[in-house]
Structure formats: structure tokens, C-alpha cells
N, C-alpha and C positions, 0 to 999 in steps of 0.2 A: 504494500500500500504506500501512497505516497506522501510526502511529510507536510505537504497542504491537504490534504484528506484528513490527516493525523488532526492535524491543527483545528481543522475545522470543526471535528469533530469533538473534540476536547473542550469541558466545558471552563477551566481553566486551563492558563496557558504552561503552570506548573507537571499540569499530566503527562504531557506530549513526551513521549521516550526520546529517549537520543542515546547514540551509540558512546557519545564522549563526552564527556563532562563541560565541556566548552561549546562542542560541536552545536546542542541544544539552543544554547544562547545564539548563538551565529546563525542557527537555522530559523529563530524567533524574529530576529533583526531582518535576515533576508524577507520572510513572508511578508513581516508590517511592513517594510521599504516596498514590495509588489503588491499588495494590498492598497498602500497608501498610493503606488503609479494608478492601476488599475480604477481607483473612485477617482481621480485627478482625470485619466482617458473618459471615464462615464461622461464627467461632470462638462469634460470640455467638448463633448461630441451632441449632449446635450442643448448643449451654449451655444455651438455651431448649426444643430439643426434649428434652435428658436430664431435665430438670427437670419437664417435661411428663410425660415418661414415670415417672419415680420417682413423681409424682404420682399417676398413674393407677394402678400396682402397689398403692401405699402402699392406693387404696382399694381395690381388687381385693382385697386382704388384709383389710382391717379386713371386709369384705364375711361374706367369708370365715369368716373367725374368728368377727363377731357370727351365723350361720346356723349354725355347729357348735357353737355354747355355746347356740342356743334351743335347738336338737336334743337336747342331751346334760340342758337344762333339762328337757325332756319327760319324756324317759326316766326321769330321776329323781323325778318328779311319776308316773308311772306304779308307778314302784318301792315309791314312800310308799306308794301305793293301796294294791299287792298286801302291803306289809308291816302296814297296818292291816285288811287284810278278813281276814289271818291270825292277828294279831291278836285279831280278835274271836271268830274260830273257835276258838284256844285257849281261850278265857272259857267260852265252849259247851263243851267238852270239860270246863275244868275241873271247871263245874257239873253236866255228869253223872257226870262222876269223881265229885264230893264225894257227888252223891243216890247214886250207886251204894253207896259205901263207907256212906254212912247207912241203907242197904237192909241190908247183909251186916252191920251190927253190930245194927239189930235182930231182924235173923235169929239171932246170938249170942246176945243179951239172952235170946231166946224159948228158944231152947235150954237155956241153962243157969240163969236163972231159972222162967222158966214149966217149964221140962223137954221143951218141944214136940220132935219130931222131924221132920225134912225126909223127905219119903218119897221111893224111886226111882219107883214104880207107881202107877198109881193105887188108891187104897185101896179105894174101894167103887165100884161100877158095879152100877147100875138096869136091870136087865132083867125085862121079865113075860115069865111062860112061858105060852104059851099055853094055856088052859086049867084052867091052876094058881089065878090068881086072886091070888097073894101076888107079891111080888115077893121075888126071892133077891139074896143082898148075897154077892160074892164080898172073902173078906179077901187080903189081900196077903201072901206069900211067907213073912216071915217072924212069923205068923202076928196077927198087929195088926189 
């Protein structure tokens, strides 16, 4: 059997046989010195897999993060669009607003300077009567 099986098995470290009186101590030293290597290899493979690992998150995130900020760049470059073709369609409104409103003031103008009047009906209508040869003009309702 061997003298780390011995050791290990030993529930103190006074049991453990030894062929020589010295030997024993020397084979106690050796074990705790590879013992003590041995939790130092755990401890630092440990250390290197966490490091590893934080590493790989840390990019997993940055990943992450830069793919939700081009997404959210899109959308807001979509946004622009729709608020500039809106935009423009207001300008379009405005300028038939404005022709409108220049239509209905000189409809005013005509009104009340020339004196013209908007009619509901139509005023005269063209029809030959057959036979007649003249054509008759019908006036509007309230007699004009």
C-alpha cells in the first residue's frame, strides 16, 4: 500500500508506520508539501475557470447590449422617417388650407365689392325644345 493511502487513512498522523525513525517525518513533510501543491493546483484552476467564465458572460452581455441598442437605433431611424413624411404632409395641408382660405376671401371680395352672389341652383340651363327652334332659359327660384 502506499504511504498517501497510509496517511490518508490514518486518523492521526502519529499512526502512519514508517520503516525509519526519520524516514516517517520526511514522508509526513513530503505528503503536506503535495497536499499543500495539490489544494494551491484546485484553488488556482478554480480561479482560472471563474475568470474564464466572468469573461465569457462579461461578453455574452456586451453582445447583448450592442444588438438591443442597433435594434432600438433602427426603430428610431424608422421613427424620424415616419415623423418627417408627416411632416411634409402637414406643409401639403397647410398649402391647401392657405389656397382654400385665398379661394373663400375672394369669394368675399366678389361679394361684397363686385356685389356677385353664390347661387344654390343652377341658374340657367340650355335646352331646345323640339320643334320650337329657340332655346328657353329657365331662371332660378328666387327669380334671378
Amino acid at each position: 500500500m502506499s504511504l498517501a493511502l497510509e496517511w490518508k487513512r490514518a486518523s492521526r498522523p502519529e499512526q502512519i508506520p514508517s520503516h525509519a525513525p526519520g524516514e516517517g517525518r520526511r514522508d509526513l513533510s513530503r505528503l503536506a508539501e503535495r497536499s499543500r501543491r495539490a489544494r494551491f493546483a484546485r484553488r488556482a484552476f478554480l480561479l482560472s475557470m471563474a475568470t474564464v467564465l466572468l469573461g465569457v458572460t462579461v461578453l455574452f452581455a456586451t453582445l447583448f447590449v450592442q444588438d438591443l441598442a442597433s435594434r432600438c437605433e433602427m426603430k428610431a431611424r424608422e421613427v424620424e422617417k415616419l415623423v418627417q413624411q408627416e411632416r411634409l404632409r402637414q406643409e401639403e395641408l397647410r398649402a391647401a388650407l392657405a389656397e382654400a382660405e385665398s379661394v373663400r376671401e375672394m369669394e368675399r371680395v366678389a361679394e361684397r365689392v363686385l356685389g356677385m352672389v353664390r347661387g344654390t341652383d343652377p341658374v340657367r340651363v340650355m335646352s331646345e325644345v323640339p320643334g320650337d327652334g329657340e332655346s328657353a332659359i329657365r331662371m332660378a327660384p328666387d327669380g334671378r
